[in-house]
C-alpha positions as CSV (number, residue, x, y, z in Angstrom):
1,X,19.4,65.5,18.6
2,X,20.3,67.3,15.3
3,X,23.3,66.9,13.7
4,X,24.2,70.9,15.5
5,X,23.8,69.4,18.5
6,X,26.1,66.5,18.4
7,X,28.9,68.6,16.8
8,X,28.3,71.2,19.5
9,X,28.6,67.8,22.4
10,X,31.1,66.2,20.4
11,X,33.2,69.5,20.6
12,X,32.9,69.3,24.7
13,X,33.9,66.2,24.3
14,X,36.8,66.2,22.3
15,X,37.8,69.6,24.2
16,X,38.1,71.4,20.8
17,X,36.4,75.2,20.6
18,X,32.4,75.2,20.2
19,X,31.5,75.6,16.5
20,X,35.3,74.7,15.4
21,X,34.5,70.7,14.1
22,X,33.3,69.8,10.7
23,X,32.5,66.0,9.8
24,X,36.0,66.4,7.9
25,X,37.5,66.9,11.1
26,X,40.6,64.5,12.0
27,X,40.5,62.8,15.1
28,X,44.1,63.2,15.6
29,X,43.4,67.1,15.7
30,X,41.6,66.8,18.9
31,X,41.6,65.0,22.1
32,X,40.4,61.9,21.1
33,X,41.4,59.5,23.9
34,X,40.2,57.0,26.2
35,X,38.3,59.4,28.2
36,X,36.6,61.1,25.0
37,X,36.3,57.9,23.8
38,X,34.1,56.4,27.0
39,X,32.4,59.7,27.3
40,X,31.0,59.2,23.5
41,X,29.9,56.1,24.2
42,X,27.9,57.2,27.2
43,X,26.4,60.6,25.1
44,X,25.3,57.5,22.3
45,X,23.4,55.5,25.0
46,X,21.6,58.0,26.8
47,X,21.5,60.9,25.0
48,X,20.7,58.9,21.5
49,X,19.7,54.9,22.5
50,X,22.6,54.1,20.6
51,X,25.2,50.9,21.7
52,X,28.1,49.6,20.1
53,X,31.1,48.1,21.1
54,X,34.3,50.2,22.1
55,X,36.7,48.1,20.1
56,X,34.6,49.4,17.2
57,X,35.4,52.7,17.6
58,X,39.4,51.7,16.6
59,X,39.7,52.5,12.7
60,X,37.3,56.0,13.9
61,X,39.4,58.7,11.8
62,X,37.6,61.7,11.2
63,X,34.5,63.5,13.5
64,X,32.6,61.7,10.6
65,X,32.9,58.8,11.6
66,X,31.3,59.4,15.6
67,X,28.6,61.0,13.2
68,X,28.0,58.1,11.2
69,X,28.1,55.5,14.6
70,X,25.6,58.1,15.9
71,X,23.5,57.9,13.0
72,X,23.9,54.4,11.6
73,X,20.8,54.5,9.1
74,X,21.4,58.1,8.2
């Protein structure tokens, strides 16, 4: 999945207008609750092979930072 492609989920997700998120984004600009935050998770494990633990997500500020936990070596 390219980076595109996960801003264009992570958009769905966080119920913001397709093409509208930058890695700038703030997550306090966008629907980033429990629900968004359980449906990243799932889009990390099967959609990437990705797992890490909710509680991690906590100090997750910007669209950046869902970036980054998708792409931990990038």
């Amino acid at each position: 999945m390219t980076q595109d492609e996960l801003l264009t989920e992570l958009a769905d997700i966080l119920n913001a207008p397709a093409g509208s998120l930058t890695p700038e984004t703030p997550l306090d600009t966008v629907t980033w609750d429990s629900m968004a935050l359980l449906a990243f998770l799932a889009l990390l494990r099967f959609r990437l092979g990705q797992v890490i633990p909710g509680a991690s997500c906590a100090n997750f500020r910007t669209v950046g930072d869902l970036i980054r936990a998708a792409y931990p070596s990038a």
